[in-house]
C-alpha positions as CSV (number, residue, x, y, z in Angstrom):
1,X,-60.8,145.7,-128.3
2,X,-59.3,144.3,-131.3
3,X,-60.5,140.3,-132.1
4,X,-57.2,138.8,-131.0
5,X,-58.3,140.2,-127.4
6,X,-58.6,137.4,-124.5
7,X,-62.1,135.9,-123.8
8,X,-61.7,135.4,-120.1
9,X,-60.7,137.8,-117.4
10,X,-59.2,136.5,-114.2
11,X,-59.6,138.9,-111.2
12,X,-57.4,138.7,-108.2
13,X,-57.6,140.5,-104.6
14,X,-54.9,140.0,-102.9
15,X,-56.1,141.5,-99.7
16,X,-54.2,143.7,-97.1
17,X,-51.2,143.1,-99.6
18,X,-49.2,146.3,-99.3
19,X,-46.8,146.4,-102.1
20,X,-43.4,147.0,-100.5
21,X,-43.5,143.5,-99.3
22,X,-43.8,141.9,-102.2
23,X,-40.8,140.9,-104.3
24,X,-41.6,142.7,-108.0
25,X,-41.9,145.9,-105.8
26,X,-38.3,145.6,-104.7
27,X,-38.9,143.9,-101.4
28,X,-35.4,142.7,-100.3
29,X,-37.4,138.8,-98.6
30,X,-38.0,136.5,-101.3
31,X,-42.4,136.1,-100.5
32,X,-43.8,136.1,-104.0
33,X,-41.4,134.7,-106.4
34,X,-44.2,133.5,-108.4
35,X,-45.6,137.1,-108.7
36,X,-42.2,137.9,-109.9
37,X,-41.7,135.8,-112.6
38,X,-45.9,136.7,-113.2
39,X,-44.4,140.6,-113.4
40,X,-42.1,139.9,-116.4
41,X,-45.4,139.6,-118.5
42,X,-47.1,142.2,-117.2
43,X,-47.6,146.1,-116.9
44,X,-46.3,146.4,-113.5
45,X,-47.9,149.9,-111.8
46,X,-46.0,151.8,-109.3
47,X,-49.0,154.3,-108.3
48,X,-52.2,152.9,-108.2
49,X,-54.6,153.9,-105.7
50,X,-57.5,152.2,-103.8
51,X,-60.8,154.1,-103.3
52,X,-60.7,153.2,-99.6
53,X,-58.7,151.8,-97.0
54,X,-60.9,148.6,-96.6
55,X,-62.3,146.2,-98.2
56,X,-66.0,146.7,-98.5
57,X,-66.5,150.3,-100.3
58,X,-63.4,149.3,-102.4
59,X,-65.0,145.9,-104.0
60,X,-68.1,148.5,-104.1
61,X,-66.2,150.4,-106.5
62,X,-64.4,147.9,-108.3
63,X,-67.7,146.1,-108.7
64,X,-69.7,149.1,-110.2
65,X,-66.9,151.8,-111.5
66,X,-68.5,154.7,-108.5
67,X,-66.6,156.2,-106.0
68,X,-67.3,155.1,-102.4
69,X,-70.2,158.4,-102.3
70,X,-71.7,157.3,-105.3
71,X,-72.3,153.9,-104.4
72,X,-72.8,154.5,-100.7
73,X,-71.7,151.0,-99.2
74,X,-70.0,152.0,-96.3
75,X,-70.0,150.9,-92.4
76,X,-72.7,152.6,-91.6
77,X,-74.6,151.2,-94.6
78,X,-72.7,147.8,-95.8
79,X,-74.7,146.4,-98.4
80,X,-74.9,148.1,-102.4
81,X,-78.3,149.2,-103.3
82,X,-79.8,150.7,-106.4
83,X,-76.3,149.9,-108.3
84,X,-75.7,147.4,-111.2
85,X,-72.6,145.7,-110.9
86,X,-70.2,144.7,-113.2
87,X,-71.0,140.9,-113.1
88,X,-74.6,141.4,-113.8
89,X,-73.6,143.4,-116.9
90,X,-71.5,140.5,-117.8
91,X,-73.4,138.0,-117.1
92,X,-76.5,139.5,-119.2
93,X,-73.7,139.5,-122.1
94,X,-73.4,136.0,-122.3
95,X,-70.4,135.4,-119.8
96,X,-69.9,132.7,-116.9
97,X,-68.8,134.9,-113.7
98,X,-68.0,133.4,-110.7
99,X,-66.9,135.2,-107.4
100,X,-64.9,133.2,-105.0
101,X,-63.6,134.6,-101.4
102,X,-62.6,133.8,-98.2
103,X,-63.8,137.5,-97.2
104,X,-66.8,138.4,-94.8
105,X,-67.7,141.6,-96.4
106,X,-68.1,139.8,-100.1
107,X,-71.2,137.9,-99.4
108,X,-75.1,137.9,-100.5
109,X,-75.7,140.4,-97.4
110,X,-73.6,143.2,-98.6
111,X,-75.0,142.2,-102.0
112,X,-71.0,142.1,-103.4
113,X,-72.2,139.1,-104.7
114,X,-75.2,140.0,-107.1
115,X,-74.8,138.9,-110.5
116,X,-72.1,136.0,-110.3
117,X,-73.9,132.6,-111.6
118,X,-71.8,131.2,-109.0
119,X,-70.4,132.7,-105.9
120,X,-69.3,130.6,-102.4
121,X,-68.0,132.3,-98.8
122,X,-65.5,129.6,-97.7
123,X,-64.7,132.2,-95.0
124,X,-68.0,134.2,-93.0
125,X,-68.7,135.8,-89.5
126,X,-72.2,134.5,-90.4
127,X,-73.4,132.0,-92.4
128,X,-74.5,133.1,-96.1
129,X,-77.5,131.4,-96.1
130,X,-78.6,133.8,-93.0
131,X,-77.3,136.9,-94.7
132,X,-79.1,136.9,-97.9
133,X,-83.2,137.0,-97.8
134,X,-84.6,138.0,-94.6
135,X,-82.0,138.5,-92.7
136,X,-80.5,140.8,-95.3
137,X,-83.4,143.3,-95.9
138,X,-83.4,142.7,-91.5
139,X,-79.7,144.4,-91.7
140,X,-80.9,146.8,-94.2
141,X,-83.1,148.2,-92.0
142,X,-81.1,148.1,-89.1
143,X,-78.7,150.4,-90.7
144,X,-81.5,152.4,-91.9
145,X,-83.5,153.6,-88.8
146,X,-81.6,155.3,-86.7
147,X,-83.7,154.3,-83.1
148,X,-82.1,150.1,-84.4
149,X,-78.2,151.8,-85.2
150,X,-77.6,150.1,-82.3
151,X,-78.6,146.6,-82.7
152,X,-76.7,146.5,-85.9
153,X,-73.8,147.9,-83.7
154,X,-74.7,145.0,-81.7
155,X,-74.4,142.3,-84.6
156,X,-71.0,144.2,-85.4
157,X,-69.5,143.6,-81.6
158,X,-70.5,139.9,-81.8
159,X,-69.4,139.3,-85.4
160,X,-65.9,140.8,-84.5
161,X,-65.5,138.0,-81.4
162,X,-66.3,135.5,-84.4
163,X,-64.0,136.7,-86.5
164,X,-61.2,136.7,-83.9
165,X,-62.3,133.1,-82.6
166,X,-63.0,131.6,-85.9
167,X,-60.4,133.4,-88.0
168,X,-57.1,131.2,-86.2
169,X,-55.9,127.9,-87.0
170,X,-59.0,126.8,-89.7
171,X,-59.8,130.1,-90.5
172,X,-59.5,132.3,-93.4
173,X,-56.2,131.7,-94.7
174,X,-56.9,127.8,-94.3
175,X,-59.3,128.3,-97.4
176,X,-57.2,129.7,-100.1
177,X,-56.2,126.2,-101.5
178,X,-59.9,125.9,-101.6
179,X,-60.6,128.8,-103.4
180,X,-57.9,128.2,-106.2
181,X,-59.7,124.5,-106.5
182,X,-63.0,126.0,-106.6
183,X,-61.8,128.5,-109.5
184,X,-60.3,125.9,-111.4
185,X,-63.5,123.8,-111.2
186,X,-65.6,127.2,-112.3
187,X,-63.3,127.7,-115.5
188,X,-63.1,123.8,-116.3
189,X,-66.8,124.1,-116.3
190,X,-67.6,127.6,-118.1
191,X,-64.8,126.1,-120.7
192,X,-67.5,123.4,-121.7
193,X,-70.3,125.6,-122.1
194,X,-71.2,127.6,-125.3
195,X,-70.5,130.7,-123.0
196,X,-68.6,134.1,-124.8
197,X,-65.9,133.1,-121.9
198,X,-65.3,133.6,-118.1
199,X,-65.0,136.5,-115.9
200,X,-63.3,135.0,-112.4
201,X,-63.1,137.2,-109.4
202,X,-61.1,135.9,-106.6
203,X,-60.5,137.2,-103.1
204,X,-57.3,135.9,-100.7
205,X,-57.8,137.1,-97.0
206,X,-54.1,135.5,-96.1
207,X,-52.8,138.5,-95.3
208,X,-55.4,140.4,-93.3
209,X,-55.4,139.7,-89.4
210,X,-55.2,137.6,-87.7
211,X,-51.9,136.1,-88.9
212,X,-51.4,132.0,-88.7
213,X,-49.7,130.9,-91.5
214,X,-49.3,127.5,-92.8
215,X,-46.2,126.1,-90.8
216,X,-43.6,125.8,-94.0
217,X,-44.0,129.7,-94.3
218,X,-44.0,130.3,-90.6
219,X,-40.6,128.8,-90.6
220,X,-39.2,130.6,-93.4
221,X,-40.2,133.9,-92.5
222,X,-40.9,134.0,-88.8
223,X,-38.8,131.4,-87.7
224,X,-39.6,131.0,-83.7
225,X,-42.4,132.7,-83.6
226,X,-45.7,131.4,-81.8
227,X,-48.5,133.8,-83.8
228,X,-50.6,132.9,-80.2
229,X,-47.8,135.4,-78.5
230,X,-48.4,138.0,-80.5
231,X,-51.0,140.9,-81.1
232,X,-53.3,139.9,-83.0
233,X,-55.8,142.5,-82.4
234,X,-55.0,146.1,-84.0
235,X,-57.8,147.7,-81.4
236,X,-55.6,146.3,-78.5
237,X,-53.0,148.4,-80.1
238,X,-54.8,151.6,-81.6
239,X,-56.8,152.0,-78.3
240,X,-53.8,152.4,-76.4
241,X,-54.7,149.1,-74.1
242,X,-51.4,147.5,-75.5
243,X,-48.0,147.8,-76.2
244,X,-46.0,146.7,-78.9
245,X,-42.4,146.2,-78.8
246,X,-39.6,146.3,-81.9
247,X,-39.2,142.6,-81.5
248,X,-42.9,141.9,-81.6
249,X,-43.3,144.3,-84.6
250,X,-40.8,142.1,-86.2
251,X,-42.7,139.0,-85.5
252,X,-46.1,140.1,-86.7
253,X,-44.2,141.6,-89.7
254,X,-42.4,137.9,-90.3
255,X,-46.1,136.0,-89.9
256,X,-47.6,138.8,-92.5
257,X,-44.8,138.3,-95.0
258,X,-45.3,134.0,-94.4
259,X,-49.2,134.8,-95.0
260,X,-47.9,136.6,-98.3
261,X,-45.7,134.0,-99.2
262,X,-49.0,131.9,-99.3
263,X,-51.0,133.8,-101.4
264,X,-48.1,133.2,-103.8
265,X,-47.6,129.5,-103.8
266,X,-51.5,129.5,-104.2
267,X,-51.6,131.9,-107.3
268,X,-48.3,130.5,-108.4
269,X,-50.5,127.3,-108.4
270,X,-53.2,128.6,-110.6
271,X,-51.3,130.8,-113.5
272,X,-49.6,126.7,-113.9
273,X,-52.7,125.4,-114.1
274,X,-54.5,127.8,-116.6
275,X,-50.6,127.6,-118.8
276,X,-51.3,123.8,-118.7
277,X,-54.9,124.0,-119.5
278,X,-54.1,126.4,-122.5
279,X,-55.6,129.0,-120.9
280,X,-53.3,131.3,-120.5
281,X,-52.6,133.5,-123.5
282,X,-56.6,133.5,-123.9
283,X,-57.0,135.4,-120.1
284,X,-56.4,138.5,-119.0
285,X,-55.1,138.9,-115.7
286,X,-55.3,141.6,-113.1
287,X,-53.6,141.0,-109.5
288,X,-54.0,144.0,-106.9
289,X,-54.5,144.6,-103.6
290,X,-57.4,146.4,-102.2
291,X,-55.9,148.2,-99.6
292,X,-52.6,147.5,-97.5
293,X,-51.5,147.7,-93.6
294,X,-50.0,149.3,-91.1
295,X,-47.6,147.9,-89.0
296,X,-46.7,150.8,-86.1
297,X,-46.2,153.6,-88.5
298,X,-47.9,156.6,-88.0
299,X,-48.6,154.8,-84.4
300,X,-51.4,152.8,-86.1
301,X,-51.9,148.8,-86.7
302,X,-54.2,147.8,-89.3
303,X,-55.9,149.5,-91.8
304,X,-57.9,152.1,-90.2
305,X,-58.3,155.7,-88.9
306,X,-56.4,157.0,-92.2
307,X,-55.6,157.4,-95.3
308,X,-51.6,157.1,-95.2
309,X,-50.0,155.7,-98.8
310,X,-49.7,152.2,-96.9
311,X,-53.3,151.5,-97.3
312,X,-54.2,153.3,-100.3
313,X,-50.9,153.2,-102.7
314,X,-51.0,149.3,-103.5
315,X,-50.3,146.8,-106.0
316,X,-51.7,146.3,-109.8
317,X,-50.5,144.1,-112.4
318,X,-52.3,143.6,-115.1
319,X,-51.7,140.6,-117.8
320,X,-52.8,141.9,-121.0
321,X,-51.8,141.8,-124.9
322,X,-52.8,145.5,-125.5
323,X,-50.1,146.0,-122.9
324,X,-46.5,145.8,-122.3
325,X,-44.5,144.3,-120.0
326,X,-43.3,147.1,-118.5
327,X,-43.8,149.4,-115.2
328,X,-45.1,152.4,-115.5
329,X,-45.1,155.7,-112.9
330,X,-48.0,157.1,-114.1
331,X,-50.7,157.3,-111.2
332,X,-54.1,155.3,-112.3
333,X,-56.9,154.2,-109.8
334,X,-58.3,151.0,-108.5
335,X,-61.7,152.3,-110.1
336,X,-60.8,152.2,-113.4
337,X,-60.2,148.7,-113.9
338,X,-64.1,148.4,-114.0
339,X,-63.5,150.0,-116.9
340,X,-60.5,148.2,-117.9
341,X,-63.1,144.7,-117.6
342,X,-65.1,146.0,-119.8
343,X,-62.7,147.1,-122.6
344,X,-61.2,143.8,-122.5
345,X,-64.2,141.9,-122.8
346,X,-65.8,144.3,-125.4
347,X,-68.6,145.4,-123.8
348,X,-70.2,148.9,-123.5
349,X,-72.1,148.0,-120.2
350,X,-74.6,150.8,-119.0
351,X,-77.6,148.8,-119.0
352,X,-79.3,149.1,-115.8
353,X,-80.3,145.2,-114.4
354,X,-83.6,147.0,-113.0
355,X,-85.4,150.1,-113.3
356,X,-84.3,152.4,-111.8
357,X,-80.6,151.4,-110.9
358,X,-77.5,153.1,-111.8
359,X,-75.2,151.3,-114.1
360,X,-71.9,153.1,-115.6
361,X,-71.4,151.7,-119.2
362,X,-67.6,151.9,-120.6
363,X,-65.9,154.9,-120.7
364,X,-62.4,154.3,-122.9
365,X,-60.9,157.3,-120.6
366,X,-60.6,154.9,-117.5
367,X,-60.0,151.9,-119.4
368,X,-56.1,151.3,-119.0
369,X,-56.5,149.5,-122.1
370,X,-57.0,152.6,-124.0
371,X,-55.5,155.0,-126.1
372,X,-57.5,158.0,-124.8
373,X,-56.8,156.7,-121.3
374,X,-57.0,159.5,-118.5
375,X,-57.0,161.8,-121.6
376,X,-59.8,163.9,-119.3
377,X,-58.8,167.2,-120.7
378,X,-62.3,168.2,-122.8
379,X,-64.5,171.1,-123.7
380,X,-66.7,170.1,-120.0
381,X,-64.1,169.9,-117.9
382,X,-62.0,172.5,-118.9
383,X,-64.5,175.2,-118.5
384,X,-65.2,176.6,-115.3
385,X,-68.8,177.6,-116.4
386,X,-69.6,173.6,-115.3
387,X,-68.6,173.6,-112.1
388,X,-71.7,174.2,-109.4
389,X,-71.0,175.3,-106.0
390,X,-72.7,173.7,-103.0
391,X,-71.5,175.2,-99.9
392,X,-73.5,173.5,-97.4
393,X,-72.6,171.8,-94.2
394,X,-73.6,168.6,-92.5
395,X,-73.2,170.0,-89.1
396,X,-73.2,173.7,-86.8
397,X,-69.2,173.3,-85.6
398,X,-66.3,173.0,-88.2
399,X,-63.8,170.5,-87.5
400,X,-61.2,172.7,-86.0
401,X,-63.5,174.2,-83.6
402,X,-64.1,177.3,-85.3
403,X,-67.8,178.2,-87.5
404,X,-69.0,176.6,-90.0
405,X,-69.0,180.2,-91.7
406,X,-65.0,179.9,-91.6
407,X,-64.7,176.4,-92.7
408,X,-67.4,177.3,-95.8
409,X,-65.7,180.7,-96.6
410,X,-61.9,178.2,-96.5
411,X,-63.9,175.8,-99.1
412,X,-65.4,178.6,-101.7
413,X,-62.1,180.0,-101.5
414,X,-60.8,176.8,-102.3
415,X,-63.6,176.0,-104.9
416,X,-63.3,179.3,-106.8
417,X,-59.5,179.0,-107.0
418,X,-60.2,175.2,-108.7
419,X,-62.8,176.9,-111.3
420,X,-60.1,179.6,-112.4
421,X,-57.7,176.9,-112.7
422,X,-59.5,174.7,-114.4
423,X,-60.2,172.2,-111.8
424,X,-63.6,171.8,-112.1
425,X,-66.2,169.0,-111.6
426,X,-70.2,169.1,-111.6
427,X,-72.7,166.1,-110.2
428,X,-74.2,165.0,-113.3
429,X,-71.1,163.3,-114.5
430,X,-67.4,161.1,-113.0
431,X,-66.4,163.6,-109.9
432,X,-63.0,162.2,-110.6
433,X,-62.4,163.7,-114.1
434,X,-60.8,166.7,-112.7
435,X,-57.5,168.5,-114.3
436,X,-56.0,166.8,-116.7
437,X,-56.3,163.0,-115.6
438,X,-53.3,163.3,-112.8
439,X,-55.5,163.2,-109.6
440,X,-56.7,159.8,-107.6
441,X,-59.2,160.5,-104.7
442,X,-60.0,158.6,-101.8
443,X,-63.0,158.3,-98.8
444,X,-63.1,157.4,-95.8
445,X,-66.7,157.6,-94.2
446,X,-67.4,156.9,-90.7
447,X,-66.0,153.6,-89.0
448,X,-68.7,152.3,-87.2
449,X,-66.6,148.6,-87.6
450,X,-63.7,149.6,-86.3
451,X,-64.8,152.1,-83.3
452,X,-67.1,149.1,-81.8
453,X,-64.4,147.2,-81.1
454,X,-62.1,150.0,-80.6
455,X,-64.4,151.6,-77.8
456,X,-64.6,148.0,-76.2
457,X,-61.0,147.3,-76.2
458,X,-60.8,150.9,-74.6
459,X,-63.1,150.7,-72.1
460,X,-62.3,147.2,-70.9
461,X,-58.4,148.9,-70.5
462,X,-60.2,152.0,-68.6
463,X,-59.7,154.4,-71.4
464,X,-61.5,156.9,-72.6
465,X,-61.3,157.7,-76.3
466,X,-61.2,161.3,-77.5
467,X,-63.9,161.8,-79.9
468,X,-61.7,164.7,-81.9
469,X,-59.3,162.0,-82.4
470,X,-58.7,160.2,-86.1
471,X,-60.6,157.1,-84.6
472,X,-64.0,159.4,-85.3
473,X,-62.9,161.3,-88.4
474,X,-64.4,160.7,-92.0
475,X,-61.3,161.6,-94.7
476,X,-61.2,162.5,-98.2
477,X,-58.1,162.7,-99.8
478,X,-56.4,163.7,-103.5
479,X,-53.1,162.3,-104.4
480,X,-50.6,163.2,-107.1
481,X,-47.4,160.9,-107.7
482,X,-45.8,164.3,-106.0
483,X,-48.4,165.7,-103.6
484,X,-51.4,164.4,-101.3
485,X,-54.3,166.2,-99.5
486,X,-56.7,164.8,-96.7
487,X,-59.6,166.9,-95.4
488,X,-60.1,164.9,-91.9
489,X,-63.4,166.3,-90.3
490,X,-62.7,166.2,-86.4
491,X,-58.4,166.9,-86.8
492,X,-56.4,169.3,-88.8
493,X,-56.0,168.5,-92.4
494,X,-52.8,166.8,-93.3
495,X,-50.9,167.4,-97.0
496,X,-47.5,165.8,-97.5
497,X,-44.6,166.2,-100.7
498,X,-44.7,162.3,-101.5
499,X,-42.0,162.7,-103.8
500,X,-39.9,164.3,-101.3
501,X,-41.1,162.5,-97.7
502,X,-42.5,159.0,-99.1
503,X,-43.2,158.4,-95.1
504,X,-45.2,161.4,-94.7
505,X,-43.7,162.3,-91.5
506,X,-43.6,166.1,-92.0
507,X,-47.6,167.7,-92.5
508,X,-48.0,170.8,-94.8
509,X,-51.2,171.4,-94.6
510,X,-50.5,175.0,-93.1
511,X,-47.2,175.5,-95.1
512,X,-46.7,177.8,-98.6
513,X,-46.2,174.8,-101.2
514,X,-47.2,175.0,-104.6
515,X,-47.9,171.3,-105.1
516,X,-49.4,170.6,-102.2
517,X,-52.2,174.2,-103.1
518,X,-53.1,172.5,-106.5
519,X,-53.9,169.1,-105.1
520,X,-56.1,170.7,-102.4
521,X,-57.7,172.6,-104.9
522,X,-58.1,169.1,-106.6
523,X,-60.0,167.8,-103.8
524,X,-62.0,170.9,-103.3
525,X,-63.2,170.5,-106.8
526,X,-64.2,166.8,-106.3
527,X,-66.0,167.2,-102.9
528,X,-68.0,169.8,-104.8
529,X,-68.7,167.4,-107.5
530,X,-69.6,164.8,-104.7
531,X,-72.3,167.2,-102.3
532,X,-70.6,169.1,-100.7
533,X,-67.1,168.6,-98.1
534,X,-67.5,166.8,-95.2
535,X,-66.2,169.8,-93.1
536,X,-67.9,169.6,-90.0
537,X,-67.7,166.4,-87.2
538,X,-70.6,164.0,-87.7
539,X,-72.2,163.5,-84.3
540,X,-74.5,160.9,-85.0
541,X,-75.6,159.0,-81.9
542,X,-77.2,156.2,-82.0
543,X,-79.5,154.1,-79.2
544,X,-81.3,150.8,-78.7
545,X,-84.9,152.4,-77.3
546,X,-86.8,150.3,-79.4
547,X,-87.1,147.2,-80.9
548,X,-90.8,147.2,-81.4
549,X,-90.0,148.9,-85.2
550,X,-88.5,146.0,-86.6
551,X,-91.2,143.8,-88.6
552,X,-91.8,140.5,-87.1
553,X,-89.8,138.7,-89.7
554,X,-86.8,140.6,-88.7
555,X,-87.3,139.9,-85.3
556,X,-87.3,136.2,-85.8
557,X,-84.3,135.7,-88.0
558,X,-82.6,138.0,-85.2
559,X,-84.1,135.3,-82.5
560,X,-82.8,132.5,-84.9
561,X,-79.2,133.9,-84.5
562,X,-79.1,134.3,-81.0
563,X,-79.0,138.1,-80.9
564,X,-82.1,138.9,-79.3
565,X,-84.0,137.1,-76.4
């Protein structure tokens, strides 16, 4: 970047914040005025797209510039390992980083954290001191031997009661003032050190269930409302063991708009702070979402079981003097604001912090500073010589119950279409440069989170969940600004015209549309580039035979928690 470029970067998450309820988005309620007056200063994007519907493989990605297979931090396996994240790389150039959430899944256990000088959980399931050390290399291998799935499972189950006691009244909302404090104090502090500047990353759980907001909001949005009457469980709902009404939906969507409204007057709070502390012009400023929420559409609460433009189609604005304030149609992913961090900052990144690790330096392609950006079209990925087949399967049955001989001869066809198009990717290099820069992708892998609790909820209502249902699908999508595809392992495929059905009510997977052939062949291409498509169910069981394979340390930090006797 040019010298005149800002010395700090200020990073926010405003998560479960779907964009069409906020007010620079066209939302008719008044809930972020402050992000409105924020958005005449900014590059305002209409299609950016999240990695992910939730929050842990998406800060994985934002963290380390991989896609979700790349960096493997999943439900299954929720911590990063073998990855150098962006805040090491920035802190080995001579920066003050500082991550600050009220967010579970961004803590020392998950390893989210690694490389901020400071970092503080003013919202866990667990406390952080328990999760990083023993206990952490404990969950590690937890997730890593199958025979002790379970007992991770386990940790899951309680650690979702937690959340669902804890998270009301003092919970995570409650600490967003104290996150805006404790930013403040970080840059007050990195401002009085000889540092090359700041690079603050803050996470706001406001919006993400359960919804209390602060009374003043309550009244404004969801006057009347007691957020104790309503659902405040998506599992009740996705399991089928409750009902929701049209008036109720209107109160949960009046206490999620209040918990927006927060987030505002919070960030509303800082951007005056830094303006009076001189701070401003000499920060760059992005504000996104990490995924969004469902609220009855599609018969789904929450942010699960899909990949519907809800969750995945969310808000960036980025505050930045190599870009005007403007909004732009274009269609750019969440990823590439790694990228976008490093461009700013100046620095080429790609050092690994230890042997061994990977660590994706700057490429000025995904920087949305950049000239060149999404300018993929090159000698490499324009010839279909680079592309390498990999036709095999994870399982003997294909999703849709036929062989795994049909469902590979679908994906070569698929595949070889791609290479004579152009559409080619290969392993050795970013599986999302594919085409011509106009493709997003997005994975799901399996929701080991979400079907605890879901089976519980199910099973204490007497109902038994299908296992080909969505609830045990893994889901990789493309998306164009016109056209989406998701492969969905245990359910037909589903392909929608965006442009034309923004609801995706009407599925075209099976129909004769152009559009919706190229972005398929889009996501063929990338799943080759990523190992292969996930094209058959994954049936992995998992049991609680044995404890006697965890080491005695483990075993004691477990006792130490209360999970085993």
């Amino acid at each position: 970047m040019s010298a005149d470029a800002p010395d700090n970067v200020l990073f926010v998450v405003m998560d479960t914040v779907r964009k069409d309820h906020l007010t620079p988005y066209g939302y008719e309620k008044p809930t972020t005025p402050g992000l409105a007056d924020f958005a005449e200063e900014a590059t305002v994007f209409e299609q950016a797209v999240a990695p992910a519907p939730w929050t842990l493989p998406v800060h994985a990605s934002l963290f380390t510039g991989l896609y979700p297979h790349q960096h493997g931090a999943d439900q299954e396996n929720p911590y990063l390992d073998g990855t150098t994240t962006l805040a090491q790389t920035l802190s080995a150039e001579g920066y003050d980083t500082a991550c600050y959430s009220s967010n579970a899944w961004i803590t020392p256990y998950t390893r989210l954290t690694d490389g901020f000088d400071d970092q503080d959980n003013f919202f866990e399931v667990m406390p952080g001191d328990f999760l990083s050390g023993p206990l952490a290399k404990a969950w590690q291998t937890l997730n890593d031997n199958e025979t002790l799935r379970a007992v991770a499972d386990k940790l899951v189950s309680l650690g979702n009661t937690a959340h669902e006691l804890l998270a009301g009244g003092e919970g995570a909302d409650s600490k967003t003032p104290a996150v805006v404090d404790r930013t403040q104090e970080f840059i007050t502090e990195s401002e009085a050190s000889d540092s090359e500047g700041f690079f603050a990353f803050v996470n706001l759980m406001d919006a993400h269930l359960p919804y209390h907001p602060p009374e003043e909001y309550a009244e404004e949005f969801a006057p009347g409302v007691d957020s104790a009457d309503i659902c405040q469980n998506s599992k009740e709902y996705n399991s089928g063991a409750r009902d929701i009404d049209d008036e109720e939906w209107d109160a949960i969507r009046g206490l999620y708009d209040a918990e927006i409204a927060h987030i505002d007057a919070e960030l509303t709070r800082l951007f005056d702070w830094l303006k009076a502390e001189d701070l401003w012009d000499d920060t760059a400023v992005v504000v996104c979402a990490d995924h969004g929420e469902l609220h009855g559409e599609h018969d789904l609460y929450g942010h699960e079981f899909c990949l519907y433009d809800p969750l995945i189609n969310v808000p960036l604005l980025i505050k930045h003097p190599a870009l005007d304030a403007e909004r732009r149609e274009d269609q750019v992913e969440l990823l590439d604001t790694y990228h976008t961090v490093l461009d700013s900052l100046g620095v080429a990144g790609g050092d690994p912090a230890e042997d061994g690790e990977t660590a994706v330096g700057l490429d000025t392609t995904r920087s949305l500073l950049s000239a060149d950006y999404r300018d993929f079209a090159s000698p490499e990925s324009a010839d279909p010589a680079t592309a390498e087949a990999d036709t095999d399967t994870d399982t003997p049955v294909a999703s849709d119950g036929g062989t795994v001989e049909d469902a590979t001869a679908a994906r070569e066809g698929a595949i070889e279409t791609a290479m004579r198009s152009g559409l080619t990717g290969t392993r050795d290099r970013d599986p999302g440069k594919i085409g011509t820069g106009e493709y997003a992708f997005v994975e799901y892998s399996r929701p080991v989170v979400e079907l605890k609790q879901l089976e519980e909820k199910a099973s204490d209502a007497g109902i038994t969940l299908p296992e080909d249902s969505r609830f045990y699908s893994r889901m990789r999508a493309a998306r164009r600004t016109d056209a989406k595809y998701v492969r969905i392992d245990r359910i037909p495929d589903e392909a929608y015209r965006i442009d034309q059905d923004p609801d995706e009510t009407e599925n075209l997977a099976d129909a004769d549309d152009a559009a919706i052939a190229e972005v398929e062949r889009a996501l063929a291409a990338f799943e080759d580039a990523a190992g292969g498509a996930w094209v058959g169910a994954d049936d992995g069981e998992v049991t609680d035979d044995s404890l006697s394979e965890m080491d005695d340390e483990a075993q004691e930090r477990l006792r130490d928690l209360g999970y085993m006797e």
